[in-house]
N, C-alpha and C positions, 0 to 999 in steps of 0.2 A: 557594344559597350560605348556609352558617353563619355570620349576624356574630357570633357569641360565640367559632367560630372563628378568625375573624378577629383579630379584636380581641384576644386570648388569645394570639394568633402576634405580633400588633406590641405589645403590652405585656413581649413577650420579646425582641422584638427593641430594645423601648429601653431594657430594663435593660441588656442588653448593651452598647449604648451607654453609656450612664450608668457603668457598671463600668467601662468602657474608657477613659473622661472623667477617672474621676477617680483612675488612676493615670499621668494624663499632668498634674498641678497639683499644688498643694500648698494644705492648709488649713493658713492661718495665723492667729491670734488671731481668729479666726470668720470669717474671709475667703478662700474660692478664686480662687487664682492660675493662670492659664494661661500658657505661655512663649509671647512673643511669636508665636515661628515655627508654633508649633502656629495660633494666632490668623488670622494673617495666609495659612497655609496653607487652614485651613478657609473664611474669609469668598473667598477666591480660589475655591475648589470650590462656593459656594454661587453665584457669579456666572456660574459655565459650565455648558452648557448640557451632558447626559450625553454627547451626540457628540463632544464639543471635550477630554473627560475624558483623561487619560493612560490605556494599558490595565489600569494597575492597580488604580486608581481604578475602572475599568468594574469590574473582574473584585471588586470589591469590594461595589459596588451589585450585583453580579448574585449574588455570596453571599449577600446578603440576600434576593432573592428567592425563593433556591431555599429558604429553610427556609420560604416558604407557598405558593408555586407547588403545589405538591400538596393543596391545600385548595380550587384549584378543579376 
């Protein structure tokens, strides 16, 4: 196993997050703002457990795997 592979596939994988981040806030006077709902959405998905996830939510983490699953 390649880590520079690796690590090269989750450093794309969290600018894509990060891009996704931050047309969902607003920078104001040097401050990012997140909408409540978004908030309260994500800290709810960091407390369950991937079984307990909605299917879309699943089908969400498993598009993120399929862009390194082929690196092993």
């Amino acid at each position: 196993m390649d880590i520079e592979k690796l690590a090269d596939k989750q450093h794309e994988i969290w600018a894509h997050w990060m891009k996704y981040l931050f047309t969902q806030g607003e920078l104001k006077n040097g401050n990012f703002t997140i909408p409540k709902e978004k908030v309260d959405r994500w800290k709810k998905q960091l407390k369950t457990n991937y079984k307990d996830l909605t299917e879309s939510e699943k089908e969400s983490d498993r598009e993120q795997v399929r862009k390194f699953i082929n690196l092993f």
